[in-house]
N, CA, C and O atoms as a printed pandas DataFrame, in Angstrom:
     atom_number atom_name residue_name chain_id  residue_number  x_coord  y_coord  z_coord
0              1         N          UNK        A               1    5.764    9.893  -86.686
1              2        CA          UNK        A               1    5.455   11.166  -86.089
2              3         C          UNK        A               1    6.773   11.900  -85.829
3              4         O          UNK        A               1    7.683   11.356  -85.204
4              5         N          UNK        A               2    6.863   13.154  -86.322
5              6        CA          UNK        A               2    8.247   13.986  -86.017
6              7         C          UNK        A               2    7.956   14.714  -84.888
7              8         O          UNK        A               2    6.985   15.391  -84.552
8              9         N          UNK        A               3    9.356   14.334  -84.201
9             10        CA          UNK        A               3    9.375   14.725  -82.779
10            11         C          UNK        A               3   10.307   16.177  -83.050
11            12         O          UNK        A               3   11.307   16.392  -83.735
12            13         N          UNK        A               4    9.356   17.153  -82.053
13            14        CA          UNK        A               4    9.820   18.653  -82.152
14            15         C          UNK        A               4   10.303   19.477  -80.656
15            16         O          UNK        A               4    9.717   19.764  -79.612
16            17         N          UNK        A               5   10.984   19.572  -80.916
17            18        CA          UNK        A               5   11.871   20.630  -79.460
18            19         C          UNK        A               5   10.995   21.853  -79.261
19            20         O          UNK        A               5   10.703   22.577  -80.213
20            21         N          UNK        A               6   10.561   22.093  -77.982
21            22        CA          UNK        A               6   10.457   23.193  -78.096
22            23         C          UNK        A               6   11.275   24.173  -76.924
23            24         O          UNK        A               6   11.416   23.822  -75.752
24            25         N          UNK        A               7   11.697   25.258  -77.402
25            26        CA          UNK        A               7   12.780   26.239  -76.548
26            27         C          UNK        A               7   12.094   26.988  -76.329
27            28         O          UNK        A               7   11.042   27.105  -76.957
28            29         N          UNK        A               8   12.548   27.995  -75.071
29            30        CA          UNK        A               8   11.899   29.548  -75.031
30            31         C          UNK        A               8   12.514   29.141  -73.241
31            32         O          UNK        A               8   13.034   28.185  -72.665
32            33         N          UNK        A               9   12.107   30.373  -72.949
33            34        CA          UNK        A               9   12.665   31.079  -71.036
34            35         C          UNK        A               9   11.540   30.144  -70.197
35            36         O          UNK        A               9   10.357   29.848  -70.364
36            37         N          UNK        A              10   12.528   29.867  -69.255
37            38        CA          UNK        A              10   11.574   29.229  -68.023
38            39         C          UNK        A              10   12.294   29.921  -66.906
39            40         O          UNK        A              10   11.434   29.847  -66.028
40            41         N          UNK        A              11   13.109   30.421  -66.473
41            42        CA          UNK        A              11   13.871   31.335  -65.430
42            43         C          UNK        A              11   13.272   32.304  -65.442
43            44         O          UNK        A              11   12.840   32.858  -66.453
44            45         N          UNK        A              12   13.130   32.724  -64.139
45            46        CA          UNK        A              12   12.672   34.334  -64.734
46            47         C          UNK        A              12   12.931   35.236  -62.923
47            48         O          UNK        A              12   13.406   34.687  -61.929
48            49         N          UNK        A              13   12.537   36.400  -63.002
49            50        CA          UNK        A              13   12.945   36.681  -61.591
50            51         C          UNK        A              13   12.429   37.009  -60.479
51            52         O          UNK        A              13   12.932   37.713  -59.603
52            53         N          UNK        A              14   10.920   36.260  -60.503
53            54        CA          UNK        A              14    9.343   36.059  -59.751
54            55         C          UNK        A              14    9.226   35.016  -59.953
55            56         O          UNK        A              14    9.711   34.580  -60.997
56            57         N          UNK        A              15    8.558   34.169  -59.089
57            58        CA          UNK        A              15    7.703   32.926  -58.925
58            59         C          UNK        A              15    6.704   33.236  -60.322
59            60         O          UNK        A              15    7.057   32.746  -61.395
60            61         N          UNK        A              16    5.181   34.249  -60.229
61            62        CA          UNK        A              16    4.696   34.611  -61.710
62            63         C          UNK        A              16    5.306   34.329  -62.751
63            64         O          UNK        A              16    5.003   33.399  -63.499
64            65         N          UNK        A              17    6.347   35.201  -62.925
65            66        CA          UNK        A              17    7.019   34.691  -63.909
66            67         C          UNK        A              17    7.318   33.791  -64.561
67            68         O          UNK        A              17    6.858   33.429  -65.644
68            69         N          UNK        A              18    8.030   33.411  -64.009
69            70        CA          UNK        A              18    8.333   31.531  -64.249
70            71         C          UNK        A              18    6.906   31.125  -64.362
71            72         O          UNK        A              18    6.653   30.668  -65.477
72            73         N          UNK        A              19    6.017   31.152  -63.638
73            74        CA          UNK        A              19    5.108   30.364  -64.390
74            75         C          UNK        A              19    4.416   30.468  -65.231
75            76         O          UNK        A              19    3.909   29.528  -65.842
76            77         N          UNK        A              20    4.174   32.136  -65.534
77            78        CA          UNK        A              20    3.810   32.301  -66.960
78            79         C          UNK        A              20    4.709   32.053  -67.741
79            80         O          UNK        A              20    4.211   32.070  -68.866
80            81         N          UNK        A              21    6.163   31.745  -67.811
81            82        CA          UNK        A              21    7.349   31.186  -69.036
82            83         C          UNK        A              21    6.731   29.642  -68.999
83            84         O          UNK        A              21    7.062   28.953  -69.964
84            85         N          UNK        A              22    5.858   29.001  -67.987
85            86        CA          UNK        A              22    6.060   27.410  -68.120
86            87         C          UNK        A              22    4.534   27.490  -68.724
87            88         O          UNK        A              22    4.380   26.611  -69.572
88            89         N          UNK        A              23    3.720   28.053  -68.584
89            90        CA          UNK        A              23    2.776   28.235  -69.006
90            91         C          UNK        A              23    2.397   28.209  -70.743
91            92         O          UNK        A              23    1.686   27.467  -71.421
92            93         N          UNK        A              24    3.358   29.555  -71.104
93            94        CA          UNK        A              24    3.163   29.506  -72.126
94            95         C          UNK        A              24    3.827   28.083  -73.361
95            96         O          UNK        A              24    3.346   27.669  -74.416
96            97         N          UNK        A              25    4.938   27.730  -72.693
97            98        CA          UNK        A              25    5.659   26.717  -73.204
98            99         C          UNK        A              25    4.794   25.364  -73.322
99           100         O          UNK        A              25    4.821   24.755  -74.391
100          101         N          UNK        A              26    4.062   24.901  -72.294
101          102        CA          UNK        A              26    3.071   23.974  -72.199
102          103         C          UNK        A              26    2.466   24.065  -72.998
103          104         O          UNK        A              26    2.091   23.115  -73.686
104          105         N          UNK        A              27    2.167   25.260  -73.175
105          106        CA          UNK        A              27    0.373   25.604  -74.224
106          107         C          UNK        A              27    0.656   25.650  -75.639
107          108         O          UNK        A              27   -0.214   25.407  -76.475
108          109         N          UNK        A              28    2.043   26.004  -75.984
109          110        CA          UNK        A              28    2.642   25.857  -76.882
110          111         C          UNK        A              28    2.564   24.208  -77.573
111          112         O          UNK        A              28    2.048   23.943  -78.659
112          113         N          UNK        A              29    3.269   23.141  -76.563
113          114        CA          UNK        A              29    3.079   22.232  -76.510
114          115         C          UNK        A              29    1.970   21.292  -77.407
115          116         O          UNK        A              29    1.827   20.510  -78.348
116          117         N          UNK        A              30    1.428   21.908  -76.501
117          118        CA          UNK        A              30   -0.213   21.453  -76.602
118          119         C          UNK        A              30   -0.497   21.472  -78.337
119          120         O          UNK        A              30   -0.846   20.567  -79.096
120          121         N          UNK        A              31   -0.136   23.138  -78.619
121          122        CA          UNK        A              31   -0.661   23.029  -80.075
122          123         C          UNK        A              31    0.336   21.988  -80.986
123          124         O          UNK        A              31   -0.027   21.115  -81.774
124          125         N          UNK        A              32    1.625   22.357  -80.628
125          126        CA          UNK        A              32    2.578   20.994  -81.855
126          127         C          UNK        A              32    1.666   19.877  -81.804
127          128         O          UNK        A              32    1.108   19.643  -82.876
128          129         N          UNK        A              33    1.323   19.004  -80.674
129          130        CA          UNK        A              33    0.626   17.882  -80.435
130          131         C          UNK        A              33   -0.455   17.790  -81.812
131          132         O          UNK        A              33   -0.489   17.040  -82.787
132          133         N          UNK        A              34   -1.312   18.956  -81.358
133          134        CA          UNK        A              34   -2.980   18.893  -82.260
134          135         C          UNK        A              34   -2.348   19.449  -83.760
135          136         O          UNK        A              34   -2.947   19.277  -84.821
136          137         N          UNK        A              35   -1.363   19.968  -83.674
137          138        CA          UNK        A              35   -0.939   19.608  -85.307
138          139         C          UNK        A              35   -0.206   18.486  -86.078
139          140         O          UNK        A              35    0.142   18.442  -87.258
140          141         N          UNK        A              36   -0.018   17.252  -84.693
141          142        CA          UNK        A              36    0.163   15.958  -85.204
142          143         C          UNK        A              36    1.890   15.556  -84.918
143          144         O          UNK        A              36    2.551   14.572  -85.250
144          145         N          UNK        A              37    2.193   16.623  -84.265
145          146        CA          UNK        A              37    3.908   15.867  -83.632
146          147         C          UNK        A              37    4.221   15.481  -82.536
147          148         O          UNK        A              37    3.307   15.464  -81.711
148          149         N          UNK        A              38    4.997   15.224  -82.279
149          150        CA          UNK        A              38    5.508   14.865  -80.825
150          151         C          UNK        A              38    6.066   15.780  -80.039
151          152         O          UNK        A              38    7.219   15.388  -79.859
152          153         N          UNK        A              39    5.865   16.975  -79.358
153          154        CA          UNK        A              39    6.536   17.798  -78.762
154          155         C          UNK        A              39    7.213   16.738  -77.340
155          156         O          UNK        A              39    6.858   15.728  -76.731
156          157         N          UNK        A              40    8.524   17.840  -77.317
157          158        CA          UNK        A              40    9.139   17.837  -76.014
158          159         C          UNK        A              40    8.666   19.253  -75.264
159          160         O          UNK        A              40    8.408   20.338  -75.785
160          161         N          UNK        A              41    8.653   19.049  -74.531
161          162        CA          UNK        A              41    8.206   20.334  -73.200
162          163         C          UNK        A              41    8.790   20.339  -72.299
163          164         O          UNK        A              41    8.168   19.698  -71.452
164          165         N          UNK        A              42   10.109   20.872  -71.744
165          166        CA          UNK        A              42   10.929   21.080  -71.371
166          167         C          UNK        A              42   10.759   21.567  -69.979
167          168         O          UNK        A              42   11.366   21.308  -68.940
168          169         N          UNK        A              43    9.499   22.548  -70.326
169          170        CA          UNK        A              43    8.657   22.981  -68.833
170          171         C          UNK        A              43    7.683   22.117  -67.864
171          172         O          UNK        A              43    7.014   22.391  -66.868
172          173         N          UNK        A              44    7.972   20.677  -68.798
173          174        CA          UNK        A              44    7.365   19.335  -67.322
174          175         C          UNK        A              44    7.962   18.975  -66.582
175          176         O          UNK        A              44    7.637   18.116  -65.762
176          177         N          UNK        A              45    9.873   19.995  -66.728
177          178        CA          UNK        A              45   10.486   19.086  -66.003
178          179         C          UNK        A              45   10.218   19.254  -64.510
179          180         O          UNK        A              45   10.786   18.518  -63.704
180          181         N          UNK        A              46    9.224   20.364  -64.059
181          182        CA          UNK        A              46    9.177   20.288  -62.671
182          183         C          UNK        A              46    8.410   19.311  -61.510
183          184         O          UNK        A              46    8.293   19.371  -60.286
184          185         N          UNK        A              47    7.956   18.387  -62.562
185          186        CA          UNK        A              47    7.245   17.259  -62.244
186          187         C          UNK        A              47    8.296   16.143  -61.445
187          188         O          UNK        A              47    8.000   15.392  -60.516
188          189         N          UNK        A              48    9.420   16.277  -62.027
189          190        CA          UNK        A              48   10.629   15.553  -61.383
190          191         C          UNK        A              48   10.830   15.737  -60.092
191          192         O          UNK        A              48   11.248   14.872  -59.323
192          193         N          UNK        A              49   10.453   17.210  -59.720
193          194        CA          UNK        A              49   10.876   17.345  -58.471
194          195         C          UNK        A              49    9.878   17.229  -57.127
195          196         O          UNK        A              49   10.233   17.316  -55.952
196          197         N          UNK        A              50    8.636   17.026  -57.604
197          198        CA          UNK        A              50    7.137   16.752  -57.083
198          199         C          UNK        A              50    7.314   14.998  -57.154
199          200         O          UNK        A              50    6.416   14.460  -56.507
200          201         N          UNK        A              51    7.872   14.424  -57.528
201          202        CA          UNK        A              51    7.528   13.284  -57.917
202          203         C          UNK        A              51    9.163   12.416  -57.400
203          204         O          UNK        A              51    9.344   11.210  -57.567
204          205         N          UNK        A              52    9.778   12.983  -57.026
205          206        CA          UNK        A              52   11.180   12.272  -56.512
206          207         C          UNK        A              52   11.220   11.523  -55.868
207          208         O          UNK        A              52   10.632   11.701  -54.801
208          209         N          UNK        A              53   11.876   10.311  -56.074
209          210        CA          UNK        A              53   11.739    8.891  -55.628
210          211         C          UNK        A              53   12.983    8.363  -54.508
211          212         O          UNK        A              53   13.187    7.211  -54.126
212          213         N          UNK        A              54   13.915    9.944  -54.040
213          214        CA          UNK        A              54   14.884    9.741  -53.086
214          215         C          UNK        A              54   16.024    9.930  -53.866
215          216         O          UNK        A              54   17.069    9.879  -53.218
216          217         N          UNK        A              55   16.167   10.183  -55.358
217          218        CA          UNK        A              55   17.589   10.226  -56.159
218          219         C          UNK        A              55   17.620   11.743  -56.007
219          220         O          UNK        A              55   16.610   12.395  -55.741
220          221         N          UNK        A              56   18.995   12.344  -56.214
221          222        CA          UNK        A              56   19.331   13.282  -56.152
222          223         C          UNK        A              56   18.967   13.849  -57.652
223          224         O          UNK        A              56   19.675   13.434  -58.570
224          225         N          UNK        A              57   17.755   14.906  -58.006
225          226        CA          UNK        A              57   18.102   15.378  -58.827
226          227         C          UNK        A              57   18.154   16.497  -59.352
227          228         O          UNK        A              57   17.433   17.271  -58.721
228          229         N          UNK        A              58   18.721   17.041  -60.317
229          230        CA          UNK        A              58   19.492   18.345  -60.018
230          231         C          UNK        A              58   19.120   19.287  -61.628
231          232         O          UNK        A              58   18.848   18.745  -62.700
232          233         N          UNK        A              59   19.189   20.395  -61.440
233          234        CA          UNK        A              59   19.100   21.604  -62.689
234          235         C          UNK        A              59   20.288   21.098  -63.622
235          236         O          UNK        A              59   20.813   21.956  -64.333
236          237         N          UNK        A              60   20.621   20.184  -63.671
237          238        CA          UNK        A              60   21.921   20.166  -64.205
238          239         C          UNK        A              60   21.790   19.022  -65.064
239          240         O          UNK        A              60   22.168   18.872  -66.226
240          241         N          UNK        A              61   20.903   17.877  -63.920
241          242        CA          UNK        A              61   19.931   16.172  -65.362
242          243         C          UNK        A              61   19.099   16.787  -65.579
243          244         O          UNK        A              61   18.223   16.042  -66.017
244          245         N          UNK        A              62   18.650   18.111  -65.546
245          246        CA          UNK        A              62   17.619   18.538  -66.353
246          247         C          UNK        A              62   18.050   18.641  -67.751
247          248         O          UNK        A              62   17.693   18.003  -68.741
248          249         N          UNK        A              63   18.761   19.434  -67.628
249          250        CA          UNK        A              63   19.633   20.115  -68.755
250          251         C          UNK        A              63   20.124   19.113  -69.795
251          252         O          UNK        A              63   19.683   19.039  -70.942
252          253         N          UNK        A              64   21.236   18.228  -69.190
253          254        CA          UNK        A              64   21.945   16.893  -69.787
254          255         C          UNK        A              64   20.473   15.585  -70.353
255          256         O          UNK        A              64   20.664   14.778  -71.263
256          257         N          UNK        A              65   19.392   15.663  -69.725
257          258        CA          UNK        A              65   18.458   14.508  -70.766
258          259         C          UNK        A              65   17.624   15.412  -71.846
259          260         O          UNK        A              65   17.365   15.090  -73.006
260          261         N          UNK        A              66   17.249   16.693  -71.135
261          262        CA          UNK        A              66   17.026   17.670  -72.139
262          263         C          UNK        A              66   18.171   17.935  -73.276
263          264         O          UNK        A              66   17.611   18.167  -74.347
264          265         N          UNK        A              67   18.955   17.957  -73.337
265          266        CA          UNK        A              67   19.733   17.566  -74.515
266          267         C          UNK        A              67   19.630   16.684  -75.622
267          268         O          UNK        A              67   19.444   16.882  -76.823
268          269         N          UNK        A              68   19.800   15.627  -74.911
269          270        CA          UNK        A              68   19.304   14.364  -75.023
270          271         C          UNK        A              68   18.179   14.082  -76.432
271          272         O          UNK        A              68   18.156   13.651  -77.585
272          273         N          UNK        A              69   17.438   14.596  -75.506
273          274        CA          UNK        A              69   15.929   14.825  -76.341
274          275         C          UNK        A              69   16.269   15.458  -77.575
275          276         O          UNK        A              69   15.955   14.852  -78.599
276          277         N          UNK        A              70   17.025   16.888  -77.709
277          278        CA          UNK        A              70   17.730   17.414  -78.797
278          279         C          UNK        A              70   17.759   16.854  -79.870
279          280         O          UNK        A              70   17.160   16.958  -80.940
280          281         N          UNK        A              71   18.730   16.085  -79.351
281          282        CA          UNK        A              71   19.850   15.682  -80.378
282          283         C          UNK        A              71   19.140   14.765  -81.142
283          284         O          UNK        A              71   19.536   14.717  -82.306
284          285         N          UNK        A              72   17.577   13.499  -80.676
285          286        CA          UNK        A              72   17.191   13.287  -81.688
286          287         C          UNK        A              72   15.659   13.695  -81.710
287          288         O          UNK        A              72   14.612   13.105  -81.442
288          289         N          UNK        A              73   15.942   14.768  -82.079
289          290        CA          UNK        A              73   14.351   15.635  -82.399
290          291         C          UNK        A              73   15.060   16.116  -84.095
291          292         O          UNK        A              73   16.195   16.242  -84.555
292          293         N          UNK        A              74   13.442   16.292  -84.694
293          294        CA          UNK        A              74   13.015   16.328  -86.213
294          295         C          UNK        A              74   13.355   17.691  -86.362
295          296         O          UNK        A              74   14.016   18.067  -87.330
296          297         N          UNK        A              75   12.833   18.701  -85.207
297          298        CA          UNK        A              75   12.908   20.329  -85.521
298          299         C          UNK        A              75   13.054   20.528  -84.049
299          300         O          UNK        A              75   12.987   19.765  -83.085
300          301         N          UNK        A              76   13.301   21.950  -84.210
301          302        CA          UNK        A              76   13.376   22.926  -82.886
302          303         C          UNK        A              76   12.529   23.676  -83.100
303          304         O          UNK        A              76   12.668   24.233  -84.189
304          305         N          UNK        A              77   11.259   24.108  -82.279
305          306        CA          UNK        A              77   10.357   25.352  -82.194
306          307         C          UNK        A              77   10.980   26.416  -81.137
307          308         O          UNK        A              77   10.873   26.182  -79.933
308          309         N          UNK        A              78   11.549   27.435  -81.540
309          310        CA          UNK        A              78   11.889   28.641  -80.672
310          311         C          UNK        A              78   10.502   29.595  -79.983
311          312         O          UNK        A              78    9.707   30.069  -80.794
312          313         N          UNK        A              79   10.328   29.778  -78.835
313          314        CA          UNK        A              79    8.885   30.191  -78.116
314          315         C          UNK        A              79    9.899   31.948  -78.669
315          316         O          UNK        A              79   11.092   32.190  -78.850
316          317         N          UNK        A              80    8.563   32.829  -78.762
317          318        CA          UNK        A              80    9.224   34.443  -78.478
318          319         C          UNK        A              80    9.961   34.783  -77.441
319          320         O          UNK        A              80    9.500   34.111  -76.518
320          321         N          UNK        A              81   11.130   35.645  -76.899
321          322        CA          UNK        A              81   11.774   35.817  -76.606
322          323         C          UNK        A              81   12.882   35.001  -75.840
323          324         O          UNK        A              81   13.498   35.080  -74.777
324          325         N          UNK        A              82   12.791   33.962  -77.219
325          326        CA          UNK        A              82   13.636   32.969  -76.532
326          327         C          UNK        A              82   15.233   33.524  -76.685
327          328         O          UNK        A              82   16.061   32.616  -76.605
328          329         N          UNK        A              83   15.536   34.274  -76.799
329          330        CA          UNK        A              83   17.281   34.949  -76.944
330          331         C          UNK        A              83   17.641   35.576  -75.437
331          332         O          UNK        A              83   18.670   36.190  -75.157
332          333         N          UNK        A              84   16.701   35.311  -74.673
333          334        CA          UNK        A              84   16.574   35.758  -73.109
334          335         C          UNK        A              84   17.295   34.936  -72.591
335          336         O          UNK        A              84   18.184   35.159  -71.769
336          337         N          UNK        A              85   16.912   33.745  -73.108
337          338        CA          UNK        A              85   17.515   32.480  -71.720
338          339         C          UNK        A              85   18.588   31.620  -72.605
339          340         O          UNK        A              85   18.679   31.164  -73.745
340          341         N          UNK        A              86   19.400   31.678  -71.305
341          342        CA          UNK        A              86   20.990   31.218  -71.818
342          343         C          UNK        A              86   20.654   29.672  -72.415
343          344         O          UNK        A              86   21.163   29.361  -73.492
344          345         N          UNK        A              87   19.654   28.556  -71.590
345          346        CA          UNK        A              87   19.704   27.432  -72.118
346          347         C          UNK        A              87   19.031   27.462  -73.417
347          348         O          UNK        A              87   19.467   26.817  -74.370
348          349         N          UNK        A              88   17.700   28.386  -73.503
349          350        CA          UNK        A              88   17.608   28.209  -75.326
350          351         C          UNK        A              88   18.667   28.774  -75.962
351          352         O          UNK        A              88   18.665   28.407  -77.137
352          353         N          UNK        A              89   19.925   29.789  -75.614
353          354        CA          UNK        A              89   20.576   29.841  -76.966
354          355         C          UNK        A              89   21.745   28.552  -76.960
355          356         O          UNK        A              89   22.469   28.332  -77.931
356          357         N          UNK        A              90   21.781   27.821  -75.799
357          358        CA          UNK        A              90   22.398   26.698  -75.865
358          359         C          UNK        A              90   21.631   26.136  -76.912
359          360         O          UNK        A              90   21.929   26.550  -78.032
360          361         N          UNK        A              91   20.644   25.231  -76.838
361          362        CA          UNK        A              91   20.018   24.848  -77.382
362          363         C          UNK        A              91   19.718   25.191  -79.113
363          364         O          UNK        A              91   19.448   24.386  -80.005
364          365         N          UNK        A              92   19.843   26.354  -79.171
365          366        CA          UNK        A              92   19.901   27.368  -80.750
366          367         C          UNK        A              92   21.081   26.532  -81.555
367          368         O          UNK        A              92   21.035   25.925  -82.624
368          369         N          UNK        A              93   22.383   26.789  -80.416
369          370        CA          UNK        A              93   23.620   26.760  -81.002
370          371         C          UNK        A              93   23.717   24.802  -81.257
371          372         O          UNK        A              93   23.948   24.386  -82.392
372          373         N          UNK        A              94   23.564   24.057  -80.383
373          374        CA          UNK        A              94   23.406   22.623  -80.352
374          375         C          UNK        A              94   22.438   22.245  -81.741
375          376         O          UNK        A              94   22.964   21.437  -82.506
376          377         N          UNK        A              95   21.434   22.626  -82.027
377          378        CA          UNK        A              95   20.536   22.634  -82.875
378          379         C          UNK        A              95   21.000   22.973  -84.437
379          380         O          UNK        A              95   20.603   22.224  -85.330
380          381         N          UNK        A              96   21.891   24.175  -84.769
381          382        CA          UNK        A              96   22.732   24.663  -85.763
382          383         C          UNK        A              96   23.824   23.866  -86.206
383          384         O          UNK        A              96   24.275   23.816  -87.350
384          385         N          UNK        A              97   24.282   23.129  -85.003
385          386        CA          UNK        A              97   25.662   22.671  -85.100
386          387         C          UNK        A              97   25.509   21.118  -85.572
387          388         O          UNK        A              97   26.371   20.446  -86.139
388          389         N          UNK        A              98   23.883   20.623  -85.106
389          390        CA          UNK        A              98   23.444   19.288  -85.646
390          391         C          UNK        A              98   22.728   18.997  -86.986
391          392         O          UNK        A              98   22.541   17.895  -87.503
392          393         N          UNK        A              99   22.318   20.384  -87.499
393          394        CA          UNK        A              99   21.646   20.449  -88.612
394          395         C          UNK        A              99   20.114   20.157  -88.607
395          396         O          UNK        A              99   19.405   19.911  -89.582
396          397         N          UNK        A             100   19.770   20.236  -87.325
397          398        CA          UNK        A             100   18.503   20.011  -86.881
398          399         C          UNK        A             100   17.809   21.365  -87.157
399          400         O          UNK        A             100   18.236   22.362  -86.574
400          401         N          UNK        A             101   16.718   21.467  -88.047
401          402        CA          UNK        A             101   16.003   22.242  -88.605
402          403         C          UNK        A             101   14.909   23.053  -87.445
403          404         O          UNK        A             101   14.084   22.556  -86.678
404          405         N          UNK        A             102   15.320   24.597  -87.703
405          406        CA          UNK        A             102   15.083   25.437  -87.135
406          407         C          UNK        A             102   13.303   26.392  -87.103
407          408         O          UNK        A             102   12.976   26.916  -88.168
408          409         N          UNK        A             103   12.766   26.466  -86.439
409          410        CA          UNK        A             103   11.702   27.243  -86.578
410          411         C          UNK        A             103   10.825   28.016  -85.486
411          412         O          UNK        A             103   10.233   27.391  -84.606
412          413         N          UNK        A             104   10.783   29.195  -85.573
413          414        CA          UNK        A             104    9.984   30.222  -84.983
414          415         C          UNK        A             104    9.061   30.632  -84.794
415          416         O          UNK        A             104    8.839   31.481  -83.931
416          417         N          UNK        A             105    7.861   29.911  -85.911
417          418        CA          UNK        A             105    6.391   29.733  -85.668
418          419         C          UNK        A             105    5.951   28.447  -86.559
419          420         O          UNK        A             105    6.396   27.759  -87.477
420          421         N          UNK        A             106    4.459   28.571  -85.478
421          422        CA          UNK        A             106    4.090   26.982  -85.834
422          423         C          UNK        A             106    3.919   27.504  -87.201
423          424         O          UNK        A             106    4.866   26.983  -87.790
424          425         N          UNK        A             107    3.362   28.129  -87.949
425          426        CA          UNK        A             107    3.590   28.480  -89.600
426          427         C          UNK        A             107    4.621   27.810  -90.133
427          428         O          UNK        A             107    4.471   26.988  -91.036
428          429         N          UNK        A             108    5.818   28.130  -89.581
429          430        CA          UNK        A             108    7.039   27.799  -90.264
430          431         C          UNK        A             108    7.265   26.291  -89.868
431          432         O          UNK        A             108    8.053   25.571  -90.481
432          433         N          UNK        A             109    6.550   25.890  -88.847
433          434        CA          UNK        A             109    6.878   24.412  -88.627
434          435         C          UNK        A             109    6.044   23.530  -89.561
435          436         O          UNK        A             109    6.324   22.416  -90.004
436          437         N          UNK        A             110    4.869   24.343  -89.773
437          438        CA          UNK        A             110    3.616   23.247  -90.470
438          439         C          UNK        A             110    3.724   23.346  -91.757
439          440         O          UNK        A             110    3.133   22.520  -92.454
440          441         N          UNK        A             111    4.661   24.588  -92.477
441          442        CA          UNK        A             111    5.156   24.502  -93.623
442          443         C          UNK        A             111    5.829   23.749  -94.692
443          444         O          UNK        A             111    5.795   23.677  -95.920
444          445         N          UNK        A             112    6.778   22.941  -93.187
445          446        CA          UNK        A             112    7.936   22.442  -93.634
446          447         C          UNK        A             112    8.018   21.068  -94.429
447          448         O          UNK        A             112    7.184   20.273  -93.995
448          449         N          UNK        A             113    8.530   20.732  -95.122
449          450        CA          UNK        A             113    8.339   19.272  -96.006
450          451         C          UNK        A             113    9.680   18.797  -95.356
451          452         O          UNK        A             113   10.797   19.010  -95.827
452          453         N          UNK        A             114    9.360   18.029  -94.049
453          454        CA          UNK        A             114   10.391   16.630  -93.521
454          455         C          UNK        A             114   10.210   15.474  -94.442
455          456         O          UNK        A             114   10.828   14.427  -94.248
């Protein structure tokens, strides 16, 4: 099963907001799954902080295991207006620089011959 990144905005500058950015990213999710991959969802990480076991943890091991995940994922799915948020163009540029294959709709993902 090829495991797929998916990027796009989770910051935003309302509570709403943000949760329609985690929203849509989830649901996103959801579909890589029912087309048979392994998504990462980047927007569960707030489960970490509902669920903390007394370790300190921070926007920052978000970021650093979310990487992580990156570096061995099959593809990157970019959500729409993902050129908004600084960590997807991190993520863009990390992704380019690994040769990890790029895509912008599930079209272009379900296209692809891995």
């Amino acid at each position: 099963m090829k495991r797929i990144y998916i990027a796009g905005k989770y910051s935003a500058p309302d509570v709403f907001s943000v949760f329609e950015n985690m929203r849509r990213g989830m649901k996103m999710a959801v579909k890589v799954r029912q087309l048979g991959y392994a998504p990462f969802c980047p927007w569960m990480d707030f489960m970490y902080f509902f669920i903390n076991t007394g370790e300190q943890f921070t926007l920052e091991n978000c970021y650093e295991y979310s990487i992580e995940w990156l570096k061995v994922s099959n593809g990157i799915l970019f959500l729409p207006d993902w050129q908004e948020s600084h960590g997807a163009l991190e993520e863009w540029r990390i992704a380019n620089k690994s040769n990890i294959p790029v895509f912008f709709t599930l079209a272009d993902l379900e296209s692809y011959d891995f």
